[in-house]
Backbone as CSV, one residue per row, in Angstrom:
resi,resn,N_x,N_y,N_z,CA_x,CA_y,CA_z,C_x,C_y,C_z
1,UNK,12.643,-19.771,20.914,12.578,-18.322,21.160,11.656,-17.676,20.121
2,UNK,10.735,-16.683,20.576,9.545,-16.039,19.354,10.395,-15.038,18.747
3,UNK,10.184,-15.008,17.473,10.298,-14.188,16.774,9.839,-12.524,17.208
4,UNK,11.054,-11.694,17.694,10.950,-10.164,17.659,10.462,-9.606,16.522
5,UNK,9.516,-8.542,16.753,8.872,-8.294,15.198,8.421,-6.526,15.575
6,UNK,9.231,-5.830,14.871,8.541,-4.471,15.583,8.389,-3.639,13.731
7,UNK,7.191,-2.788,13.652,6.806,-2.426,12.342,7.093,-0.530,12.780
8,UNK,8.042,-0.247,12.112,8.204,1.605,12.235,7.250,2.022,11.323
9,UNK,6.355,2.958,11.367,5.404,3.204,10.608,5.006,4.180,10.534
10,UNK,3.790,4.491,9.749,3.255,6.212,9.906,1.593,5.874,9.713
11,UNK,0.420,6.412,10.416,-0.770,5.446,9.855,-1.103,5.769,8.741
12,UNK,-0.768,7.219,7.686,-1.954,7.148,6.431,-1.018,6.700,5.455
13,UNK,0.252,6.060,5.797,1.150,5.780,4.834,0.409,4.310,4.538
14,UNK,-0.053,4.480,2.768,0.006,2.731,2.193,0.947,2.137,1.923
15,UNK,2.051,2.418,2.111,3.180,1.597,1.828,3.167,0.695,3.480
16,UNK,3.205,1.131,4.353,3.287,0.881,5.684,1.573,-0.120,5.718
17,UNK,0.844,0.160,5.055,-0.180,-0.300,5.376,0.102,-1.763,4.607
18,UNK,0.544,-1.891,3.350,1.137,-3.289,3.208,1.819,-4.323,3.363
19,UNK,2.373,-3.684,4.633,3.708,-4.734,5.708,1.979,-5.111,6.858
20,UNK,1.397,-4.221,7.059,0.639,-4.590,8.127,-0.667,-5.756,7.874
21,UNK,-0.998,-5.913,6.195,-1.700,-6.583,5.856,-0.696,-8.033,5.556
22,UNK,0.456,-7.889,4.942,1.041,-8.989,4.966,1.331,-9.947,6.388
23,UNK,1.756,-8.703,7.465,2.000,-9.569,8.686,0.640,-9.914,9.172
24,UNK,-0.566,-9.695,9.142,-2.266,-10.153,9.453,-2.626,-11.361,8.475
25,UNK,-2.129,-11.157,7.001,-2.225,-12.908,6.639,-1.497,-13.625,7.079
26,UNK,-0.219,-13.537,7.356,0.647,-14.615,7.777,-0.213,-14.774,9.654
27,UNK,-0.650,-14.044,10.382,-1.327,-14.242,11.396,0.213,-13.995,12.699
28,UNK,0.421,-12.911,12.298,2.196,-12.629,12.662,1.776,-11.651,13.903
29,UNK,1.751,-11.601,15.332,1.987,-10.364,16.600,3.415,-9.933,16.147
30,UNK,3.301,-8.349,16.584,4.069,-7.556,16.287,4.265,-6.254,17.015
31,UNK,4.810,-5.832,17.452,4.741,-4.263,18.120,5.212,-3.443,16.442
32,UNK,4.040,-2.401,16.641,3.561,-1.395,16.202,4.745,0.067,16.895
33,UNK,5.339,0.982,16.016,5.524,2.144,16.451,5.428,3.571,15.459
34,UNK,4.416,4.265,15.833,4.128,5.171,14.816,5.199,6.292,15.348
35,UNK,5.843,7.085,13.784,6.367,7.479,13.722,6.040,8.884,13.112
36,UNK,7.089,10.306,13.964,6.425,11.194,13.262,7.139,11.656,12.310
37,UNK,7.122,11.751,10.865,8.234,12.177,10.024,8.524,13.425,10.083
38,UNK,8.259,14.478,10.501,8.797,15.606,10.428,9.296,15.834,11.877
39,UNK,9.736,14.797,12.985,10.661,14.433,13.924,11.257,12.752,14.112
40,UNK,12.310,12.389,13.010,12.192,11.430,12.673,13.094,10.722,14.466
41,UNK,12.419,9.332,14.932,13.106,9.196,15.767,14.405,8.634,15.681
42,UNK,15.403,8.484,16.544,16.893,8.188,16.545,16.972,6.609,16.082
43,UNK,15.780,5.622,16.263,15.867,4.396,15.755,15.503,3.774,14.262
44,UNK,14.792,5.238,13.770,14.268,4.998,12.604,15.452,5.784,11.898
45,UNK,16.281,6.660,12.368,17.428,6.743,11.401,18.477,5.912,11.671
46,UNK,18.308,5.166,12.458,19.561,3.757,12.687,19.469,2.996,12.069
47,UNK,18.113,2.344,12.068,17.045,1.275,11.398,17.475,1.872,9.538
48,UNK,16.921,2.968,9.385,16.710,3.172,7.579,17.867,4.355,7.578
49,UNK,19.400,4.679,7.810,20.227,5.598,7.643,20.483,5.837,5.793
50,UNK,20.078,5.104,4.906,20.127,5.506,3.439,19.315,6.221,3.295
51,UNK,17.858,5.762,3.039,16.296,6.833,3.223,16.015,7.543,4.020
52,UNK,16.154,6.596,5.092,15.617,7.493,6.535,13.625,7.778,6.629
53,UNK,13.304,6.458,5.786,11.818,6.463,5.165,10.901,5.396,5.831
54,UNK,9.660,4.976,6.609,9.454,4.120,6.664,8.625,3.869,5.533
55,UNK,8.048,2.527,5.464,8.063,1.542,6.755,9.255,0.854,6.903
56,UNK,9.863,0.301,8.133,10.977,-0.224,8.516,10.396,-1.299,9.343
57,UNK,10.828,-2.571,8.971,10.340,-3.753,9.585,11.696,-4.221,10.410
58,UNK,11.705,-4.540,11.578,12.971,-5.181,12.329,12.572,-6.381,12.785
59,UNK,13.501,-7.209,12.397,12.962,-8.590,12.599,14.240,-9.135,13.508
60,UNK,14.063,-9.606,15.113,15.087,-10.173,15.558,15.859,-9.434,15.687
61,UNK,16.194,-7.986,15.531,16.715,-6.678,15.480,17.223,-6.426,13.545
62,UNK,16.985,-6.968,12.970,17.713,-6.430,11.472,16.926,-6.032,11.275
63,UNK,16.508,-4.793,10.404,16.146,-3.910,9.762,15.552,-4.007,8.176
64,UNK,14.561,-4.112,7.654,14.193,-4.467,6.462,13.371,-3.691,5.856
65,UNK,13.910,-2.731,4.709,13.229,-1.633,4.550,12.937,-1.742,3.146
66,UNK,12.037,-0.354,2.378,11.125,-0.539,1.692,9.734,-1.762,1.512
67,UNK,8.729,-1.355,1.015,7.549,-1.879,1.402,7.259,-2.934,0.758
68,UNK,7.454,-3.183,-0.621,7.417,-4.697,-1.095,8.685,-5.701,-1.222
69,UNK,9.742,-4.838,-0.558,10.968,-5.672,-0.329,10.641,-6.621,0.912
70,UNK,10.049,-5.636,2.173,9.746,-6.113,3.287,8.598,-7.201,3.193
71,UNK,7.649,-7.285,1.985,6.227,-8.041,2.005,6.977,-9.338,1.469
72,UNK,7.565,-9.593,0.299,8.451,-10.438,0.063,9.213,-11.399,1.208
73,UNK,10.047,-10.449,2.215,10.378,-11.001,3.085,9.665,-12.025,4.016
74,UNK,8.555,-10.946,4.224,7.331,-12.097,5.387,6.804,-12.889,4.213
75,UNK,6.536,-13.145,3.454,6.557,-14.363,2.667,7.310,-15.254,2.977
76,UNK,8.671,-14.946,2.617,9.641,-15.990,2.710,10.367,-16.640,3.785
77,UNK,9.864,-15.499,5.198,10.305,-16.205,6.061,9.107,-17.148,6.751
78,UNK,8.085,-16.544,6.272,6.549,-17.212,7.245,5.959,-17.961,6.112
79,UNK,6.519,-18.808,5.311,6.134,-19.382,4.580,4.855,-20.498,4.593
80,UNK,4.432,-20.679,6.170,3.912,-21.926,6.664,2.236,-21.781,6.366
81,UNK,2.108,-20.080,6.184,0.452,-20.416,5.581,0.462,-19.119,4.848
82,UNK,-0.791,-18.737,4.016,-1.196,-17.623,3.155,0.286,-17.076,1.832
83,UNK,0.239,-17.996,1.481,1.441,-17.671,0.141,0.674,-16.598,-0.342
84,UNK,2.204,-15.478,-0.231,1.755,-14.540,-1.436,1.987,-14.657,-2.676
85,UNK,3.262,-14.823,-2.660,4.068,-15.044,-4.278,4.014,-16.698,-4.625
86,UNK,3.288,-16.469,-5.946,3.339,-17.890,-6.624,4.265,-18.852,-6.518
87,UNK,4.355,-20.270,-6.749,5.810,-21.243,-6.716,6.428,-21.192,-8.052
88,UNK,5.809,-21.310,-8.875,5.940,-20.892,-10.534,7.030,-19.399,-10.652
89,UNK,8.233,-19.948,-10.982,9.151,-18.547,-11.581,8.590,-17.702,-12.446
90,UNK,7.902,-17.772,-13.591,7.224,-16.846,-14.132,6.241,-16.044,-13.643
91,UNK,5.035,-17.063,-12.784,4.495,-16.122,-12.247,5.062,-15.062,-11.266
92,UNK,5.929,-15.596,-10.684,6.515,-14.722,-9.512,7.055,-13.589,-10.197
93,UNK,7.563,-13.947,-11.154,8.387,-12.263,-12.084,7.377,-11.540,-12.742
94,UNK,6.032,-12.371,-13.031,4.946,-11.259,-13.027,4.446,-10.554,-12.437
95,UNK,4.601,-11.588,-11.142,3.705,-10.469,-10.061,4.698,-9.613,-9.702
96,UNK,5.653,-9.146,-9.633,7.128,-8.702,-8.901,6.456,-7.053,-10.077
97,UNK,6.572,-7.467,-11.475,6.620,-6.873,-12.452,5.419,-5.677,-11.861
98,UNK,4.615,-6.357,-11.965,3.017,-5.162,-11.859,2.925,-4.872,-10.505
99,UNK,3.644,-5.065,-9.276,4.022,-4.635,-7.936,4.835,-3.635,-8.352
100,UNK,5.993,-3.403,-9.547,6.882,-2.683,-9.166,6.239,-1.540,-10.214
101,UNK,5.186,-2.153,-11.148,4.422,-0.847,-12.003,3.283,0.082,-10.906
102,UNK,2.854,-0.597,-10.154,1.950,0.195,-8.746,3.136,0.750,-8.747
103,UNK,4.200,0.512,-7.874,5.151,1.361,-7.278,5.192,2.606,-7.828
104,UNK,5.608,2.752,-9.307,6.033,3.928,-10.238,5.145,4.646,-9.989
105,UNK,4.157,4.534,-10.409,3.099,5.754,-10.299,2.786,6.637,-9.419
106,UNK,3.084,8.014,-9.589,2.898,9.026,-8.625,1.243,9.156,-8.747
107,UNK,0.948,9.662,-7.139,-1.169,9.500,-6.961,-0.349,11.325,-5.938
108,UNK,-0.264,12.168,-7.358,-0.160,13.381,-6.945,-1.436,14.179,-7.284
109,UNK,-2.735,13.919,-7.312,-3.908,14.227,-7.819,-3.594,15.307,-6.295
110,UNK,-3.884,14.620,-4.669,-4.228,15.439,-3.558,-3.785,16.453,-3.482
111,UNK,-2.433,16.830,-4.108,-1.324,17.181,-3.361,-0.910,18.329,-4.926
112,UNK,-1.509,18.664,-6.039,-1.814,19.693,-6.672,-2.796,19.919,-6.990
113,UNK,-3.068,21.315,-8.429,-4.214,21.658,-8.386,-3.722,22.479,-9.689
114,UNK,-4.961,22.660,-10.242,-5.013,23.073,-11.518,-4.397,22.076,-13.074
115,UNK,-3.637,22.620,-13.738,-3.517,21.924,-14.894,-2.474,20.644,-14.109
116,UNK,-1.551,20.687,-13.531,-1.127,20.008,-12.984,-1.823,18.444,-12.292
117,UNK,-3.079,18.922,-11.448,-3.491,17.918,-10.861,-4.609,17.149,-12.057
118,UNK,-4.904,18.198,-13.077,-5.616,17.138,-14.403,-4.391,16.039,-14.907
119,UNK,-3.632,16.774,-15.301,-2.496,15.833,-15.697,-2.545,14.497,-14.949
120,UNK,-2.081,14.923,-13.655,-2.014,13.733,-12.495,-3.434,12.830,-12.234
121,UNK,-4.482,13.189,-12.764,-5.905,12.416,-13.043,-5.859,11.829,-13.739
122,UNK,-5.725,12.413,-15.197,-5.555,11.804,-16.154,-4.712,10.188,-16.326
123,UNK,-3.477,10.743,-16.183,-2.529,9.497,-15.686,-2.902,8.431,-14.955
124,UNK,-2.864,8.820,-13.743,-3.591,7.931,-12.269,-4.965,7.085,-13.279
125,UNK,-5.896,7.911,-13.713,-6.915,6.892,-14.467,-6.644,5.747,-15.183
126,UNK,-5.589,6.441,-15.991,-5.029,5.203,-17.610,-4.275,3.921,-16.333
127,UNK,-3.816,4.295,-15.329,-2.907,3.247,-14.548,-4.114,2.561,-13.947
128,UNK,-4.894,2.849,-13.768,-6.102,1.935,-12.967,-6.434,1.173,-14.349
129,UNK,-7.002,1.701,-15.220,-7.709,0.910,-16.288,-6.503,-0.396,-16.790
130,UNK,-5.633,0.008,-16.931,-4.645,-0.884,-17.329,-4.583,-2.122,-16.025
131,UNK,-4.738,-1.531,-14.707,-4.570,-2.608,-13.911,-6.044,-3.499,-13.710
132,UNK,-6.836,-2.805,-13.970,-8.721,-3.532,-14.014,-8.162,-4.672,-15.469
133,UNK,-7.525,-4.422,-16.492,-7.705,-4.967,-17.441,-6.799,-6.369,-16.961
134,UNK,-5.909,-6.165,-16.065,-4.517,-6.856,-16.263,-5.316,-7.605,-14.805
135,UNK,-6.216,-7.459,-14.227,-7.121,-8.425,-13.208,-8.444,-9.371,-13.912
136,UNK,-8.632,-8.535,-15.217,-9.462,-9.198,-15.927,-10.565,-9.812,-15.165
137,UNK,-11.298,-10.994,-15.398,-12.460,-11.757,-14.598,-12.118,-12.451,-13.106
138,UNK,-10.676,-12.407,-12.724,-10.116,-13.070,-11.561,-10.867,-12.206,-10.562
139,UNK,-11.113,-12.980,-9.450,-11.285,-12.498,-7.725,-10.175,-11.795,-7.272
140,UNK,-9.092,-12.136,-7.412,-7.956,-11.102,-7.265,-6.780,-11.327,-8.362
141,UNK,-5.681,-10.655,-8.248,-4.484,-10.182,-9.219,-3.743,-11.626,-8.921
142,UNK,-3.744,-12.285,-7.542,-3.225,-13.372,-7.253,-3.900,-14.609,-7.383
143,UNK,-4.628,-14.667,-8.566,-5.822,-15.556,-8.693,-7.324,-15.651,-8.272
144,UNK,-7.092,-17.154,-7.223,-8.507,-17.251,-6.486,-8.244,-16.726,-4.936
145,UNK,-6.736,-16.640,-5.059,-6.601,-15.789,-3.513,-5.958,-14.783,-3.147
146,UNK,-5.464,-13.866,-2.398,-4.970,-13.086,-2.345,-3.583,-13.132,-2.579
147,UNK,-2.467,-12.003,-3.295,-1.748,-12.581,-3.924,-0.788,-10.927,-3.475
148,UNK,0.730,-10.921,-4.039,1.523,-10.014,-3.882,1.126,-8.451,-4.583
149,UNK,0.608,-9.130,-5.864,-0.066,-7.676,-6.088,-0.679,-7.339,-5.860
150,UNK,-1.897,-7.794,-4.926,-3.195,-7.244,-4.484,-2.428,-6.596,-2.908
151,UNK,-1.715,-7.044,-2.373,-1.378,-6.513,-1.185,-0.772,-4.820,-1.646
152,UNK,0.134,-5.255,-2.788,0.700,-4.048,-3.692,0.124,-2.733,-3.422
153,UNK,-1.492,-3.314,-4.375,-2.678,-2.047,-4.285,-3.447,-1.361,-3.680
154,UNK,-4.083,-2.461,-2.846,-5.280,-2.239,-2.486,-4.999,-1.460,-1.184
155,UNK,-3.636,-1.213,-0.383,-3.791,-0.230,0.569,-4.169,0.746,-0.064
156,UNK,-3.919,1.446,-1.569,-4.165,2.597,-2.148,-5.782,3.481,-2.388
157,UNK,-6.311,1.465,-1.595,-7.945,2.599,-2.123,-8.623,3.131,-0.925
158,UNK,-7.803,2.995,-0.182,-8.522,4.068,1.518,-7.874,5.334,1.015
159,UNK,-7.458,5.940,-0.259,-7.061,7.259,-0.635,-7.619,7.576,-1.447
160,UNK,-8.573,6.120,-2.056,-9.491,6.814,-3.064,-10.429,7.904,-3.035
161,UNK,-10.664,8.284,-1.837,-12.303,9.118,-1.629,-11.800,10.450,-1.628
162,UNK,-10.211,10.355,-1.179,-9.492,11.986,-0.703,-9.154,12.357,-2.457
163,UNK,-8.619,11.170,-3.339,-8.384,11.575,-4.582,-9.828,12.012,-5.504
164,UNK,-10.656,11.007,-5.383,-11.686,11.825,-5.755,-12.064,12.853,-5.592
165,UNK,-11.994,13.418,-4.158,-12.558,14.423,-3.438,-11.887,15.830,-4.309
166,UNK,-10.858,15.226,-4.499,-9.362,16.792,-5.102,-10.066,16.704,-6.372
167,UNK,-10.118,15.602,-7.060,-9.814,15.275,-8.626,-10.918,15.891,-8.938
168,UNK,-12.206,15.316,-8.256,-13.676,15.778,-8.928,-13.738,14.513,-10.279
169,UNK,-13.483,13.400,-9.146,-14.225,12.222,-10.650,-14.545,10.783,-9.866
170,UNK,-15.227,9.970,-10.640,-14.899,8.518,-9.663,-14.361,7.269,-10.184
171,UNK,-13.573,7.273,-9.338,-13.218,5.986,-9.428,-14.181,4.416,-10.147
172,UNK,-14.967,4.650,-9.451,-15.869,3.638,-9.613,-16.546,3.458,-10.954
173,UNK,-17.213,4.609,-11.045,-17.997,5.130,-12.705,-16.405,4.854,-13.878
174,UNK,-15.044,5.242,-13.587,-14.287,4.891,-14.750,-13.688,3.420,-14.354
175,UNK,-13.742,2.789,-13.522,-13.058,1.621,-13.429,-13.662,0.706,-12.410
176,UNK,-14.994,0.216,-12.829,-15.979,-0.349,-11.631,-15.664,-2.004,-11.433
177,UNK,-14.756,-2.768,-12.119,-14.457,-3.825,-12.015,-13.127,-3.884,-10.512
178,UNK,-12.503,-3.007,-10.902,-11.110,-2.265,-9.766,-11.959,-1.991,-8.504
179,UNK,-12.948,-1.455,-8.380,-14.053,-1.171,-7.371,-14.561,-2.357,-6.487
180,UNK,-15.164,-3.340,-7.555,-15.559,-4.319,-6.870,-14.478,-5.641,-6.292
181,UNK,-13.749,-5.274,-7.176,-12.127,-6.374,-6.387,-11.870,-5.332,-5.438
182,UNK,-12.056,-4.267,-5.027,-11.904,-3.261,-3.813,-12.467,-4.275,-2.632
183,UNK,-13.742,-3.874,-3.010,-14.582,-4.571,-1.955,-14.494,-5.794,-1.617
184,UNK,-13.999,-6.550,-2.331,-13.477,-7.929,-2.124,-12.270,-8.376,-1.146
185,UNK,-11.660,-7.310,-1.428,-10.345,-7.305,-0.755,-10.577,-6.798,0.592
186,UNK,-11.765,-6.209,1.081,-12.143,-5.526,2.378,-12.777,-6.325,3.392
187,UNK,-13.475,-7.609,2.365,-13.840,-8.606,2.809,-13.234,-9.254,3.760
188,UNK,-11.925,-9.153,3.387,-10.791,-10.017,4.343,-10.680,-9.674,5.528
189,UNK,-10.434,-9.644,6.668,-10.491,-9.270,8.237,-8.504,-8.614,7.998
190,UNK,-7.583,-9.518,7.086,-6.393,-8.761,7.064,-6.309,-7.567,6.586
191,UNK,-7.044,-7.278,5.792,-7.217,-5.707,4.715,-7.717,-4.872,5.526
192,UNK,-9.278,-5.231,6.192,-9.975,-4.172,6.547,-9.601,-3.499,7.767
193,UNK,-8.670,-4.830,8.778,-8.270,-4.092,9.970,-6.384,-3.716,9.882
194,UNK,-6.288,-3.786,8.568,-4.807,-3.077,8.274,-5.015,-1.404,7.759
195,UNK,-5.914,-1.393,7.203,-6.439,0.174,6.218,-6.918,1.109,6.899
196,UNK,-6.019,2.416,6.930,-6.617,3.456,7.710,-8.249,4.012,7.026
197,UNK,-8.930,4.194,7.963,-10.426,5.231,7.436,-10.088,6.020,6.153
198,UNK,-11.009,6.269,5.102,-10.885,6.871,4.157,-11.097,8.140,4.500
199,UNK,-11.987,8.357,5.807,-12.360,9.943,5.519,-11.144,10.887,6.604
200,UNK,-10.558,9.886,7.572,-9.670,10.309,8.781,-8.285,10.409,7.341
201,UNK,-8.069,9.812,6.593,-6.978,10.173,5.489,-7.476,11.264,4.616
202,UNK,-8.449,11.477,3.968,-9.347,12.850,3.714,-8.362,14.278,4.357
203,UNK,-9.090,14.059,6.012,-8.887,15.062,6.588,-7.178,15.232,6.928
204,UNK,-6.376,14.090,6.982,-4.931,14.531,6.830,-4.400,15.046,5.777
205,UNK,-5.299,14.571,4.546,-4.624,15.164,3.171,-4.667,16.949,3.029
206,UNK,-6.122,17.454,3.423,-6.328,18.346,3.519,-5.450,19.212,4.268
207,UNK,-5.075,18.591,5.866,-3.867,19.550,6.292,-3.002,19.533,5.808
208,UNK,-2.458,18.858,5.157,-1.214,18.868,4.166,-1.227,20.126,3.707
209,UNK,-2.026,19.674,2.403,-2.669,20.618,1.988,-2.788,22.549,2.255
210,UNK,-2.935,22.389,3.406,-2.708,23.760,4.196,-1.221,24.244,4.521
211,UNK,-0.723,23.337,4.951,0.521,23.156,5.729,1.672,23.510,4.204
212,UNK,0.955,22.800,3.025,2.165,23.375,1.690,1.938,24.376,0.883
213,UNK,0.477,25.302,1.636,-0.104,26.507,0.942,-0.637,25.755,-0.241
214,UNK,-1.171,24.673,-0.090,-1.753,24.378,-1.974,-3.214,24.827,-1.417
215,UNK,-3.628,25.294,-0.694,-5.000,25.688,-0.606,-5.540,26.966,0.105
């Protein structure tokens, strides 16, 4: 019997965008259902009744929520090709470690303005540089191949152009090593056809934007 596989989702969400790159390395079919959060549907509060947040992965009908809990999962159940997480216990609690330091960081640059959104630049910068440093000369965070923390991140840089766009800085000019493991990672046919458009996320940020009077 095939494996039931349905992904609750939202498209400019990167958290959602890293269940969709994990299930494209593992080479996983899946039904897709976008969801609208400000009418949440009756299955996505059945599915996630604590949060009530996607992404929500249902596998076989169970329910598996948050986004690197769920990437973990398709690891461990589709174990048969594209390892994310190392075999090595240490490495694995490293990578777990700097997956769960992406997590922390608020990327509230879009979404204020004024002294506030410097603050939130400021910050957001020192967290990139620290993660360019902590990739050092590697092709990716997971070595020579793609790895749990690169799935972690790299949905985050189809938001780079909208954060620039707010921030008024680049990415690239302060952290051009993070840039080019960007592009590396786009390389992949799983990344590039998991990642919403940078400029179609642009223009959603902006209605936000409208929609919370920040503009």
């Amino acid at each position: 019997m095939a494996d039931e596989i349905v992904l609750l989702s939202t498209w400019p969400s990167m958290f959602s965008m890293r269940v969709r790159v994990a299930l494209a390395e593992k080479g996983l079919e899946y039904e897709y259902r976008e969801e609208d959060l400000w009418n949440k549907s009756p299955l996505l509060l059945k599915m996630n009744p604590v949060h009530k947040k996607i992404p929500v992965l249902i596998h076989n009908g169970k329910p598996i929520c948050e986004s690197m809990i769920i990437v973990e999962y398709i690891d461990e159940v589709w174990n048969h090709k594209s390892p994310l997480l190392p075999t090595d216990p240490y490495q694995r609690a490293e990578a777990r470690f700097w997956a769960d330091y992406v997590d922390k960081k608020e990327d509230y640059i879009w979404s204020t303005k004024g002294e506030e959104q410097e603050t939130g630049k400021k910050e957001f910068i020192e967290c990139l540089k620290l993660l360019e440093r902590e990739l050092g000369d590697n092709p990716y965070f997971g070595g020579e191949n793609l790895g749990f923390v690169d799935v972690s991140l790299v949905t985050f840089s189809c938001w780079f152009h909208t954060y620039e766009s707010y921030g008024n800085f680049s990415i690239e000019t302060e952290c051009p090593k993070l840039i080019a493991w960007t592009k590396r990672c786009l390389e992949k046919e799983s990344v590039s056809s998991s990642l919403a458009d940078p400029h179609k996320i642009h223009d959603f940020a902006s209605g936000m934007r409208k929609r919370f009077g920040i503009e």
